[in-house]
N, C-alpha and C positions, 0 to 999 in steps of 0.2 A: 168625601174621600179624596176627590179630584182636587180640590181646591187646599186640604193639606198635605199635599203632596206637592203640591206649586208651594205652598209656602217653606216646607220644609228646602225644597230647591233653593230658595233665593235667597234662604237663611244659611242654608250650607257655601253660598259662593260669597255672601259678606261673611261668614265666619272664615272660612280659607283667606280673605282677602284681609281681618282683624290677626289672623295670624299670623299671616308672611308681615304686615304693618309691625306688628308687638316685638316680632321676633326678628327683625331689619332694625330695629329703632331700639331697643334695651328697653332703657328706662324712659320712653316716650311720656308717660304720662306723669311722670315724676317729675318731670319738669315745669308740669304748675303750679304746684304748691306750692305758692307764695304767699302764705297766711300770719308769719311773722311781723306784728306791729313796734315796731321798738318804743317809742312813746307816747301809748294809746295808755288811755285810763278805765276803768270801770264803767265810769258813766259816760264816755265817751266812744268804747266798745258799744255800749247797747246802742248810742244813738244812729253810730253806723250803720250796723245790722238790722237797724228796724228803717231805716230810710234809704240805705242802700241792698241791703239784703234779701233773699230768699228761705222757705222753710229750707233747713238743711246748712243752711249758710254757715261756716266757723270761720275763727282767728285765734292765734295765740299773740301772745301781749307778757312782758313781765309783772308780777306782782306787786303790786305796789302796800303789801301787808307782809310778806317775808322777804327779802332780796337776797336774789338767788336762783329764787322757784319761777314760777310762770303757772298763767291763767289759760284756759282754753274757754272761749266765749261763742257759745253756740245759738243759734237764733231756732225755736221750737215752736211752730205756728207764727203765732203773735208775742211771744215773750221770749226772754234773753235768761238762758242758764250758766250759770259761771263754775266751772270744775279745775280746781287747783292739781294743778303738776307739779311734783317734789323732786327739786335736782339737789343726790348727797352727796354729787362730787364725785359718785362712784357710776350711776346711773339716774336713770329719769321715772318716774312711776307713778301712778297717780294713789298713790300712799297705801301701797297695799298692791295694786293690780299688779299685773305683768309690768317687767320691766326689760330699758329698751338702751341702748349707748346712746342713742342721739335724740333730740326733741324733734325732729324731723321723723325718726322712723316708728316713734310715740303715736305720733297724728298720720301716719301713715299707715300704719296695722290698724287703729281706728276707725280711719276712710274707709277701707278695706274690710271691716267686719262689721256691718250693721245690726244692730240689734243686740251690744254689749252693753253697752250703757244703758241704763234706765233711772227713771227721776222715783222719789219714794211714791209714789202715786202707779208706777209701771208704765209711765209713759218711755215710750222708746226715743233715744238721743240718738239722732242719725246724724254723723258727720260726711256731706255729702259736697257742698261746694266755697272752696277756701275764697273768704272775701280779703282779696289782696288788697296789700297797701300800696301808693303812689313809690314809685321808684326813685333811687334818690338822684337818679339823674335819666336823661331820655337819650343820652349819650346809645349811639349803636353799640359800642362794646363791652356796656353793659348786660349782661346774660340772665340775671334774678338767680334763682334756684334753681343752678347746674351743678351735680355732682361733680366730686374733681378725677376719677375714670373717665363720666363723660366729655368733661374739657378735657383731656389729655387726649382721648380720641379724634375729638375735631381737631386740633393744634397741631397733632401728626397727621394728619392726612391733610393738611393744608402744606404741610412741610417745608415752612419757610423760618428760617429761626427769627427771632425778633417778633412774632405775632404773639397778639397778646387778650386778651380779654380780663373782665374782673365780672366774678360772681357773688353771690351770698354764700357765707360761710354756714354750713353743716352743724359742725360741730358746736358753735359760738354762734349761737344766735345774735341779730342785733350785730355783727361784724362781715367783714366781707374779704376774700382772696382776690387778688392780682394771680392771672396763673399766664405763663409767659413761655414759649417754645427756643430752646438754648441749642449751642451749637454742639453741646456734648452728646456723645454717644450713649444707648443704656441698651440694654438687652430686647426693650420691649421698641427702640426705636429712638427716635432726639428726646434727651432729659426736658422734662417739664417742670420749670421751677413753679411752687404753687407759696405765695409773699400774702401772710397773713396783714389786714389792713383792719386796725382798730377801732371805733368809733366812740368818741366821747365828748360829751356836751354839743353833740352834733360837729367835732371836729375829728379829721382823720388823719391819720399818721399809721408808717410801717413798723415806729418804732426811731427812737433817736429822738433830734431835736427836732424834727423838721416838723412840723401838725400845718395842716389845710380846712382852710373852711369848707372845700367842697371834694367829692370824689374826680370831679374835673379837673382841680388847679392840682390834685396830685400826680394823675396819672401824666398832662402836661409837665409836671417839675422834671419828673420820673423818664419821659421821654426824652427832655434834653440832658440827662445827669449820668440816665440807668441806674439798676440798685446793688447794690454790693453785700451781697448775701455773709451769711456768719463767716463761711470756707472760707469769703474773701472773693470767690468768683464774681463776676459780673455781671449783670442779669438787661439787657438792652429790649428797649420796649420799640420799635421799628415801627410796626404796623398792625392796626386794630383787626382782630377775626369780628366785624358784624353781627348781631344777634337780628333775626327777623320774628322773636319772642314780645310781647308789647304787652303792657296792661290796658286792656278795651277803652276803658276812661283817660288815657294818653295818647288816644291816637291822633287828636287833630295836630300835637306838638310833634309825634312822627310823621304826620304827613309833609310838614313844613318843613324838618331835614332832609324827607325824602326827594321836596322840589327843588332841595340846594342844589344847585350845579358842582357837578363833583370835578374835583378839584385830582390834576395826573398826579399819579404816582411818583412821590419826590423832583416835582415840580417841574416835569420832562416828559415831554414826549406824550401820547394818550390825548382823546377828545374830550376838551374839557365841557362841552356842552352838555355832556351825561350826565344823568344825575340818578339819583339814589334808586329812583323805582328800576331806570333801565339795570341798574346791580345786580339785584332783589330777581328783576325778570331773566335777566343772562345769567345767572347763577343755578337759577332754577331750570332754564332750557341745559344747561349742562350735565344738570342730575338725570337727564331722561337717557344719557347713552346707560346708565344702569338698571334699567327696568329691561329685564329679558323673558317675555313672555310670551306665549304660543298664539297665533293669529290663523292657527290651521284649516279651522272651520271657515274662518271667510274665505280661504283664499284657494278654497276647491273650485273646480272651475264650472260647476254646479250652481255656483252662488256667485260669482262673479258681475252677474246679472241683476243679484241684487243689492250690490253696492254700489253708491250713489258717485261715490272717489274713490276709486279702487288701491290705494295706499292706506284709506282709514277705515280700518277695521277694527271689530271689537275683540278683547282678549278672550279666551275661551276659557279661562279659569270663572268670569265672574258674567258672562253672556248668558241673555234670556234663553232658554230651548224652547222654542216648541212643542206645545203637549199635543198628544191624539194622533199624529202624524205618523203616513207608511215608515214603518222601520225600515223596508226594503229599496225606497225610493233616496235616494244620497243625497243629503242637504235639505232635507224636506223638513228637517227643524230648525231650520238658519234665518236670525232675523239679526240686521247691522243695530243692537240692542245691548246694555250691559246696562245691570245692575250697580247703584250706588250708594255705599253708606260708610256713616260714621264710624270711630273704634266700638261707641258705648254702645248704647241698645236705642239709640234713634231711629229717627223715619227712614224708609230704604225712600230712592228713587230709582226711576228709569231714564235712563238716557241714553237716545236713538235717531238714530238720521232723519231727515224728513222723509217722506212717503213717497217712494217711483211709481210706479203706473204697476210694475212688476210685484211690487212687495205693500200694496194698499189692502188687501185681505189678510196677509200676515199679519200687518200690521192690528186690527180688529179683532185677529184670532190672540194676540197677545193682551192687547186691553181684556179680552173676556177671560181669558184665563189666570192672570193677574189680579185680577178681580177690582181692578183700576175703575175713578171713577173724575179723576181730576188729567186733563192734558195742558199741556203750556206749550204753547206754540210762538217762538220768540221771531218770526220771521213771515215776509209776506210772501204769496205763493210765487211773485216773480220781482226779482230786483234787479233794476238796470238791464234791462230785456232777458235775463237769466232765471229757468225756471229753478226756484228754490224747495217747492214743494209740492207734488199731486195734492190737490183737493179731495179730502177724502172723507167730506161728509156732503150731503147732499142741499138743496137748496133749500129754503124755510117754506115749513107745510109740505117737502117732498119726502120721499122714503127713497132709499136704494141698497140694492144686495150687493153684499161684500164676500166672496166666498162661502161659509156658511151662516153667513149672519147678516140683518136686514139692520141696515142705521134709518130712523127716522129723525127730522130735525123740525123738532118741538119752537123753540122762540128763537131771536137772535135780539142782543143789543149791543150798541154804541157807547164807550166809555170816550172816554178825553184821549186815553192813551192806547187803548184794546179795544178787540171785538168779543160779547161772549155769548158763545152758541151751548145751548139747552138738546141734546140729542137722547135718546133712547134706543138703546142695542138688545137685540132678541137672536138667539140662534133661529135657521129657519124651522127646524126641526118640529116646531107648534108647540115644543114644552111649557110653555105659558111664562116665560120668567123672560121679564125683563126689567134690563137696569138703565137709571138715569147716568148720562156723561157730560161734564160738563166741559166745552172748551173755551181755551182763556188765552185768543192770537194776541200778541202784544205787536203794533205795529208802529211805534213812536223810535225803532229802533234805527239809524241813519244807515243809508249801506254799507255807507265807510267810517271806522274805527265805533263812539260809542256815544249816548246820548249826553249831549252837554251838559246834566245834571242828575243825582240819582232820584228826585223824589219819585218822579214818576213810575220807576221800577219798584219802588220801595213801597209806593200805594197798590200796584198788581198786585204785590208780590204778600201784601197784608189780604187782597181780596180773595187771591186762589189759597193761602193756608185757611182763610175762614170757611172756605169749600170743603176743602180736603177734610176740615175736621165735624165739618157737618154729616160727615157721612160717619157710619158706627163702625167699625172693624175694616176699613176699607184697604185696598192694597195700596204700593207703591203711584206715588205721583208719577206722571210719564212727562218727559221732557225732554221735548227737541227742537232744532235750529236747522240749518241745510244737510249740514255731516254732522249736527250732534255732536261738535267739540268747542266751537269758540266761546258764542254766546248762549248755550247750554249750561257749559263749562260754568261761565260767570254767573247767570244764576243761579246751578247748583250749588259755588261756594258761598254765595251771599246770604243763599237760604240757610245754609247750613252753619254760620258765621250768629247768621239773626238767630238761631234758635239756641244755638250755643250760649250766648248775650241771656238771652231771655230767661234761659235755665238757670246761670248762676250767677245771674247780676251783672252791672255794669263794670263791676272790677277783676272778673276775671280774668286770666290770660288768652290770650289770642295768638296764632301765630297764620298769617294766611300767606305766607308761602309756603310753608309745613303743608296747610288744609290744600290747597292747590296740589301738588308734589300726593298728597295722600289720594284726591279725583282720578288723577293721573295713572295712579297703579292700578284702576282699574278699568278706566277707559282712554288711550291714550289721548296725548294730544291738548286735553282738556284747560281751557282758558288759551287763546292763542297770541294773544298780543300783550304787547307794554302795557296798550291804552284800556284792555279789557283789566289787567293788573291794577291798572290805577285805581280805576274804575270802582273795581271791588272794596281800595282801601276807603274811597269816597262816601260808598255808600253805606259801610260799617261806619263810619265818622257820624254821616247826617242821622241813622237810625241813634247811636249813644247819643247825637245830641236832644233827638226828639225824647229819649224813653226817660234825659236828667231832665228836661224840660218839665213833662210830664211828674216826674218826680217833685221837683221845686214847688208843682202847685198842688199838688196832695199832700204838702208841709204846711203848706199856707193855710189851705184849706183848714187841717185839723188845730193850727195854731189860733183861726179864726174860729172858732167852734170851742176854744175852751181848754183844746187838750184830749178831747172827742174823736173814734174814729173807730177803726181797725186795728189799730195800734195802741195798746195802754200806754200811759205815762208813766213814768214814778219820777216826781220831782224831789228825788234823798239827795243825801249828802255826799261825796265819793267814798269818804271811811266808811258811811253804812252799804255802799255798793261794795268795798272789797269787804266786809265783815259778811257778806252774803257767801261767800266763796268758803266750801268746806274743806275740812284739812280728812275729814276719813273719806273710805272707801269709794271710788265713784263707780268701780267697776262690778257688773250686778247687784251689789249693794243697796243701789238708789242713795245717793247718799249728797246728791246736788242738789242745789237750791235752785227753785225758780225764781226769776225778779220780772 
């Protein structure tokens, strides 16, 4: 009973926390569908998805058997189903199903309803993670698939006329908008002109004479020319609005704009030694004067005691309570502790200060009630003669009582970069129950800024989820540093970043100032530095490089074997891959092909 009542708690403070996120942000999530292949083929579709992809994985791609229509190419275990989309000019529909204005709001209600589709067999077609294509430029103001509401939102609240950015086009697949902030007035704020940009034969133009080989050499013409809309108005492209949106498999080419030294603003004035990350990080320390949220619990003077830094406190909307505690005693559920999680339905974490001398029984009482069985301890107990953490387990082969509960410490070992201690927790109470804990000190961490390379976070950090998931229905991970915000902070996103990766592939989108900015709302502070910022994009780069690595030789492998694997072959022809693709019903019907 106890322990669904804890879960129901910590599900209600990441749902409050999924809802102030959803309901801040509009269309947060709609901004990664970028599943639009402009010229992918059939048999080039599958080969993606089965070497880059996950169950669940889609794309859309045009038709190469009707022009006009478009394919949605879904990956179903181990094989690749192709389901034709009918555009009659009027609407878009899978030839019979519901019908939608846009090919984007098609795959979108799809996403969103699982379990419509099915193959003649009753296999259910879940459309769950869009495997995006390579962007046609790594250019920052580039956006992918941003509504044009939502760029007109950023554009005015940046309120500078002349900013400008270029997105994918909605409406016209395969095409892309210029939307650009003008000096006119409109009811809703400064007019946003939104400059369709055409794409053909892989050349781009607004229209007129002018065509460009690349989306670069346009928006350059464009900037020293400006465009000249139908009215005849003028349309001046000044200064780019940033996207910190990336496709995971492009990060090492953003990492290397991100180290350009940034260049002052119209070539005056400003520190040109800046460069991209401090942007990205001072941009992001900006957005936190808008988080307005209640820190009441800490800062009773009850519990003042038991904050480590008496300015970093946890928010009370998404903070651990205490169970079993006098109701009558004030603060007697207050631990410096806040729950952390994703929009979707991933892992919660905890994250919480290191242990005072004052708060090392709460601290126990929270593991058991948690029903926690993984800690990460990213810090040694004293750095630079400063103590950073009470020891609050006991020595190896010792036991010792923690308020109601007795820790015993089972084994310890020596890693390259950590230490991992083997403990066993029991109430004192005699009830006979006790649980294994396993902790995982990472001590390779420098005092100051961050360690020279990510593997060796990357290898912990593969050992403690191999823990976590050893265990069967296990709670929240616990995760802390001194205060529980810098390098907390950073391997909550990275965890969070890698699992994301993991789920829908290497080609998903990312945004990790977004993911940072989202930690944030629920425990401040979180990621404290540039160098921790960096840090992060670092370690997301080295993990895509190892998981294509990895990829490349389980290519090999089955290409050495014959064609043999995991993965079927079908070595057809492309006209008999698009002759696979049905033209009746896909929706309940069953009416797709598998290949």
């Amino acid at each position: 009973m106890k322990g669904r009542v804890r879960r129901r708690a910590r599900e209600r403070a990441c749902t409050l926390e999924r809802d102030n996120r959803e309901r801040h942000s509009g269309t947060l999530l709609n901004c990664f569908f970028r599943w639009f292949h402009r010229d992918l083929s059939g048999l080039d579709a599958e080969s993606l998805l089965k070497t880059r992809g996950v169950h669940g994985s889609f794309l859309a791609r045009p038709s190469k058997k009707n022009v006009g229509d478009f394919s949605l190419s879904v990956r179903v275990d181990n094989t690749v189903t192709h389901i034709r989309i009918q555009n009659t000019g009027d609407y878009y529909d899978l030839y019979g199903g519901e019908k939608f204005a846009t090919l984007s709001e098609l795959v979108e209600y799809y996403t969103g309803n699982h379990g419509v589709l099915q193959d003649k067999d009753g296999t259910i077609i879940d459309l769950k993670y869009p495997l995006n294509c390579s962007d046609p430029t790594t250019e920052r103001w580039y956006h992918g698939h941003l509504p044009g509401p939502n760029a007109e939102r950023l554009l005015r609240e940046r309120d500078d006329p002349g900013t400008f950015l270029v997105r994918e086009s909605l409406s016209h697949p395969g095409s892309y908008v210029l939307s650009a902030l003008t000096d006119e007035m409109c009811h809703s704020g400064r007019r946003v002109s939104h400059i369709k940009i055409m794409c053909n034969n892989d050349r781009y133009t607004v229209g007129g004479k002018d065509v460009f080989d690349s989306l670069v050499d346009l928006v350059d013409h464009f900037k020293r020319t400006g465009i000249e809309e139908i009215s005849g108005t003028m349309v001046y492209l000044r200064q780019p609005y940033f996207s910190t949106r990336l496709n995971a498999a492009d990060i090492d080419s953003r990492v290397k704009i991100l180290d350009q030294k940034a260049v002052a603003k119209n070539g005056e004035g400003g520190d040109k030694s800046k460069a991209g990350f401090w942007e990205e990080f001072d941009a992001l320390q900006k957005l936190d004067t808008k988080i307005k949220k209640s820190r009441d619990e800490g800062m009773r003077p009850e519990n003042k005691s038991k904050n480590r830094y008496k300015n970093i406190l946890p928010f009370d909307e998404t903070r651990v309570i205490l169970q079993d505690r006098d109701p009558h005693v004030v603060g007697s559920d207050y631990i410096n502790a806040n729950y952390m999680c994703e929009i979707g339905p991933q892992k919660v974490y905890i994250a919480c200060q290191g242990c005072l001398a004052t708060t090392v029984n709460d601290f126990w009482q929270m593991v058991w009630q948690e029903e926690s069985h993984v800690i990460v301890m990213t810090t040694r107990e004293v750095e630079k003669g400063r103590n950073k953490c009470v020891p609050y387990w006991p020595d190896p082969g010792a036991s010792k009582e923690f308020g109601s509960y007795v820790v015993m410490s089972r084994r310890e070992r020596d890693a390259s970069d950590y230490k991992v201690r083997v403990l066993e927790l029991a109430p004192l109470d005699k009830s006979g129950a006790v649980r294994e804990i396993w902790q995982y000190q990472y001590l390779s961490w420098p005092d100051h800024g961050v360690p020279v390379e990510p593997g060796g976070v990357l290898s912990f950090l593969t050992e403690v989820n191999f823990r976590q998931q050893a265990f069967h229905d296990t709670g929240p991970m616990i995760i802390h540093c001194s205060a529980g915000i810098g390098r907390t902070g950073t391997i909550v996103v990275i965890d969070m970043l890698i699992e994301t990766i993991s789920s829908k592939g290497v080609d998903c989108d990312i945004d990790i100032q977004k993911c940072i900015q989202m930690v944030r709302e629920q425990r401040s502070g979180m990621v404290q530095t540039e160098a921790q910022y960096r840090f992060i994009y670092l370690a997301v780069k080295q993990h895509i490089e190892s998981e294509e690595a990895k990829s490349k030789a389980r290519m090999v492998r089955v290409t050495l074997a014959g064609g043999s694997g995991n993965i079927a072959q079908h070595p057809f022809e492309e006209e008999n891959a698009e002759g696979l693709e049905k033209a009746g019903l896909c929706e309940k019907a069953g009416q797709c092909e598998k290949v």
